[in-house]
N, C-alpha and C positions, 0 to 999 in steps of 0.2 A: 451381921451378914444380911446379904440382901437377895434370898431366895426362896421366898413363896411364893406360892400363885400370885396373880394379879386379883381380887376381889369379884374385880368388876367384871372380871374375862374367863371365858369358860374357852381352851381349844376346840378346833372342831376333831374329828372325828381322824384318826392317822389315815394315811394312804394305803390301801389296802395291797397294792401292788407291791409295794415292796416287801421281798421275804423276809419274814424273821426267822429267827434260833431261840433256843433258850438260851439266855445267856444271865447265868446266877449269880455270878459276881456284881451283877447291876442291879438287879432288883433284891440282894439280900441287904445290899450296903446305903443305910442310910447316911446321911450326912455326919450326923455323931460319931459314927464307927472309926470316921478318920482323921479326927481332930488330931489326934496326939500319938506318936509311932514312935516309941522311945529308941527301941534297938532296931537296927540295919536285917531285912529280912535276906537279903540276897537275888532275889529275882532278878534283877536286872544284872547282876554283878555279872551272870552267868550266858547274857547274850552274845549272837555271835558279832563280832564289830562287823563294819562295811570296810567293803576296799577301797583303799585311797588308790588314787591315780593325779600322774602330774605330781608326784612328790620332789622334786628335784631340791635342792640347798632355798634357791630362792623363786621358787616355783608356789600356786599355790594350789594344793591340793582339791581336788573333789572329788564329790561321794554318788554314789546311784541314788537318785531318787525315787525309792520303792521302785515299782512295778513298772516304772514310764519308760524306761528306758532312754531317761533325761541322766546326764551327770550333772552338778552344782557342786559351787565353792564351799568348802567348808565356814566360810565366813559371809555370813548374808549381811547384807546395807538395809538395815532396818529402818523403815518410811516416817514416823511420826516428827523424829528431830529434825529430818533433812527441811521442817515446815516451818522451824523456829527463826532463821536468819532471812535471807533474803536471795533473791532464785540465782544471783549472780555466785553466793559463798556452796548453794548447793550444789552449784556443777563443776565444781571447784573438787569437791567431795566426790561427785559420780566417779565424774572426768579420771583423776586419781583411782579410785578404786576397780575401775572397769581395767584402768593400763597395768593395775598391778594383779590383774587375776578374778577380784571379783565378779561372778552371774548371777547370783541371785540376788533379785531385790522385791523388798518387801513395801506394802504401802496400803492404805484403805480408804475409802470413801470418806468416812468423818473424818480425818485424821488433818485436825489443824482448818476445819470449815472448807476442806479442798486444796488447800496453798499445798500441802506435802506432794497431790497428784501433779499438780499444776507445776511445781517448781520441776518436779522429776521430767517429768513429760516434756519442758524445754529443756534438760541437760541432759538427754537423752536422744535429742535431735542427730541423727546419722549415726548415732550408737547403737539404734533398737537392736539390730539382728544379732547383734554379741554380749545380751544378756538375758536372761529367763526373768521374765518378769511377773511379779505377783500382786494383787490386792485384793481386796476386801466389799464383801457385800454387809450392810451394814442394817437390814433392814428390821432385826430386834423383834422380829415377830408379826410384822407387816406381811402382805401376801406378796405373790411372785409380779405384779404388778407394778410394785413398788420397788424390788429387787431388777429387775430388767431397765425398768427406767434409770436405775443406781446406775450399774452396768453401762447403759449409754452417757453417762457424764463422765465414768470413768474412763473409759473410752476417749473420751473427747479430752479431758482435762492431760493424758500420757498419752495421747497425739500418736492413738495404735490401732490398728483394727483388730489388736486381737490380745487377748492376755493367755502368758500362757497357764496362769493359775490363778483361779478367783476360791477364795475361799469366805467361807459363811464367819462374821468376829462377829467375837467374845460370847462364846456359849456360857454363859458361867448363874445364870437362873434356872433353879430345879425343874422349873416348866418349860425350859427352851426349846428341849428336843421334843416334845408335843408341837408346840407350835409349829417349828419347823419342820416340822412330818409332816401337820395338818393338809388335806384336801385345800389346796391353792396355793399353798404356801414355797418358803424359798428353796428347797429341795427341786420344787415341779422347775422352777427357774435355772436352776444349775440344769437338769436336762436340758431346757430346753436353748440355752446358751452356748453348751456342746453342741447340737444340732448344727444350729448356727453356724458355726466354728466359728464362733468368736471367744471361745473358752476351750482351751484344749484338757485342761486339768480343774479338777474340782480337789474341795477340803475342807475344815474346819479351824474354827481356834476357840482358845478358850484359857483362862489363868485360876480359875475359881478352887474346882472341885473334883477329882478324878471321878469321882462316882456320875458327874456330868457328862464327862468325856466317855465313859461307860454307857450309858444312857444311850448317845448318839450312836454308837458305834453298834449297839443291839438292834438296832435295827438294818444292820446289814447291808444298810446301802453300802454300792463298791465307791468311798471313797481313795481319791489318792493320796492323800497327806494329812496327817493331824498336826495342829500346830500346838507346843504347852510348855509350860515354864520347866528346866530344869536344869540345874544347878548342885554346888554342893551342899546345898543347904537343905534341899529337898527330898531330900531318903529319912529324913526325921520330923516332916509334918506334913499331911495330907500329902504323900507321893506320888507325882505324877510316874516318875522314872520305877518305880514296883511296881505300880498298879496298872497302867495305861501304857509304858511303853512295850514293854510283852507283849502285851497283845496286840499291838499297833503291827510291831514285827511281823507275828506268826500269822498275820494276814497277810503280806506283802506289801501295806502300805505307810508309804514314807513319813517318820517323823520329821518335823522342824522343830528344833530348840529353841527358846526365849527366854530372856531374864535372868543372863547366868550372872549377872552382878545381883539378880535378887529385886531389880527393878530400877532405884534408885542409886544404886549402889551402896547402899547402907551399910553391910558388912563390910567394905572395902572400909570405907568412913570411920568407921568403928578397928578398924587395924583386925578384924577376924581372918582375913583373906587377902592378898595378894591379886591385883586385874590379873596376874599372869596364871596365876594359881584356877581364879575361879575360871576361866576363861577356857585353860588349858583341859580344866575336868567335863567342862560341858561338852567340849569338841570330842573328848574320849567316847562320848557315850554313842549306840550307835544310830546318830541320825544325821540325816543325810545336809543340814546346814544349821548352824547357830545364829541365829540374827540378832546382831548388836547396834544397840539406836547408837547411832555416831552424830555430834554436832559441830565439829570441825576435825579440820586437818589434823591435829593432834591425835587426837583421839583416835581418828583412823590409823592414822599409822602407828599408833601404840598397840593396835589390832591386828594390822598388817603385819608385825614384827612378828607376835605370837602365830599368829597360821600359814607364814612362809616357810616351808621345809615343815612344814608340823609334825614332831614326833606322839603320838599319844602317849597318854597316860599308862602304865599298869596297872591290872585289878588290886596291886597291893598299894600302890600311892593313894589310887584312888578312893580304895577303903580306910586309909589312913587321913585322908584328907576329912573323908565322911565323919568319920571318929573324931576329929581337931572342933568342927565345927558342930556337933552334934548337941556339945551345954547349951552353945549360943542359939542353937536355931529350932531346937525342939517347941518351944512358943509362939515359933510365927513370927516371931517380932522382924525376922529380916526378910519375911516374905508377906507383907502386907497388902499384895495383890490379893490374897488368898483368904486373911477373914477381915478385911476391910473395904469400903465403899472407896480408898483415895485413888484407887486404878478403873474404876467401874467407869464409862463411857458415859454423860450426861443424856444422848439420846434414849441409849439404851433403858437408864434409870428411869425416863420420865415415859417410855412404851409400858414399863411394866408395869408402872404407879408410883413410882418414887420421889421424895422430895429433889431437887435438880444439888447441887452442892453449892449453891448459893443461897439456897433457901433452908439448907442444912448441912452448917459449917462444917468441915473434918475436926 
């Protein structure tokens, strides 16, 4: 795992502005504490879901996001894959997803060296005002500086004057939410983008460590969205959905799902799960969009299938589902974002000191 300090870098000093809480569940929980969670605690079993709306046979659902008084698709257009073909099969993808329902879409600054902004931002031409659009400040610990100028590429590259949610990727280094507290740092920038109104919504993400996401969230700032991996596989190793999505809740601010195939979809690969299965348990839980990287027509619409009329789950399937998959997943092995380098973001790795993944093969 790749979460110590940086050697060479001391943060500066937090922002004293922003209030804190005591908040114990963060600072008792070291990183050890969460490696391994054999049996199903219940926390989350016990949230209240969201209300869907727009549920009709072939309608697609969506949910309140937190506190905004925004609704979203239960099914998000996840930004990194729509960068892998060519801008003509992307909007091929948008195009299709926007007419069958989908608004939220997801996307970030690094993602693909810009082509995923770039591609979205032209298949999205006279489409903006019929989707809720989102990315990514990507600045790893860089000051607000660097963060604002991100921002204006962003801008430019999805050909908008305005996002309606920028959120801070991949929190997943023990020292991130120092840095990003720090006096200069990207926090001061999300205010100051608000201002602007060129940012209507702020957030976070992160796939690492709930004790990370923990971290961030002690400091109190009013975020409006955390974004984290969860899945069925994840009530049995370092839990986001126990640990972080409770308290995401009883703040009023809105979850986003990630990764409910587990990443790569390994456990599908491996015959543990069913796309409908895992797919269907991520959407039960209650957060307000699951974003699934799609890289064709297929694939979308094998998506589109499962969240048109979307029934959820029960807490009994869904604990039974928990329980199916609990031998297989209690090692991590299907959720490799979590103690592996192979989902870690190159910029990111080489801000903090890291060898880059070609210099240090997986």
């Amino acid at each position: 795992m790749q979460n110590e300090s940086n050697p060479q870098r001391e943060p500066a000093a937090a922002v004293p502005s922003y209030k804190r809480r005591t908040f114990l569940k963060a600072g008792l929980m070291g990183t050890g504490t969460l490696l391994m969670q054999p049996a199903w605690h219940g926390s989350a079993a016990t949230l209240a879901p969201l209300t869907m709306t727009n549920t009709g046979p072939d309608q697609m659902p969506r949910k309140p996001l937190g506190r905004t008084g925004e609704q979203v698709s239960i099914l998000g257009l996840g930004g990194y894959h729509l960068g892998f073909g060519s801008a003509e099969e992307t909007a091929k993808i948008v195009s299709e997803a926007i007419d069958a329902g989908v608004n939220f879409f997801d996307n970030a600054w690094e993602y693909n060296e810009g082509r995923s902004e770039e591609f979205v931002g032209q298949a999205l031409q006279g489409k903006r005002d019929k989707i809720f659009l989102m990315t990514k400040v990507c600045t790893h610990g860089r000051d607000k500086a660097v963060a604002m100028q991100q921002l204006e590429q962003s801008l430019k590259r999805l050909r908008t004057d305005h996002l309606d949610l920028w959120q801070i990727h991949e929190v997943i280094y023990d020292n991130d939410p120092d840095w990003h507290f720090a006096s200069g740092g990207v926090i001061e920038a999300l205010d100051q983008a608000k201002k602007q109104g060129k940012v209507r919504f702020v957030g976070f993400t992160g796939h690492k460590n709930p004790a990370i996401h923990l971290k961030m969230l002690a400091h109190n700032y009013p975020f409006d969205t955390v974004q984290m991996p969860l899945n069925c596989f994840d009530g049995t190793y370092r839990s986001f959905e126990q640990l972080v999505l409770p308290e995401v809740q009883s703040r009023g601010i809105a979850a986003l799902g990630m990764k409910s195939l587990g990443g790569s979809g390994e456990a599908v690969l491996h015959g543990v799960v069913l796309p409908e299965e895992a797919l269907r348990y991520a959407m039960s839980l209650p957060v307000a969009t699951t974003i699934s990287g799609v890289d064709s027509l297929s694939v979308l619409r094998q998506n589109l299938a499962i969240a048109r009329g979307f029934k959820p789950m029960t807490p009994e399937e869904m604990q039974a589902l928990r329980e199916r998959c609990a031998p297989f997943a209690a090692d991590g092995h299907l959720e490799l974002y979590k103690s592996t380098r192979k989902y870690d973001g190159g910029v990111g790795r080489q801000q903090h000191g890291y060898p880059s993944h070609e210099e240090l093969p997986l």
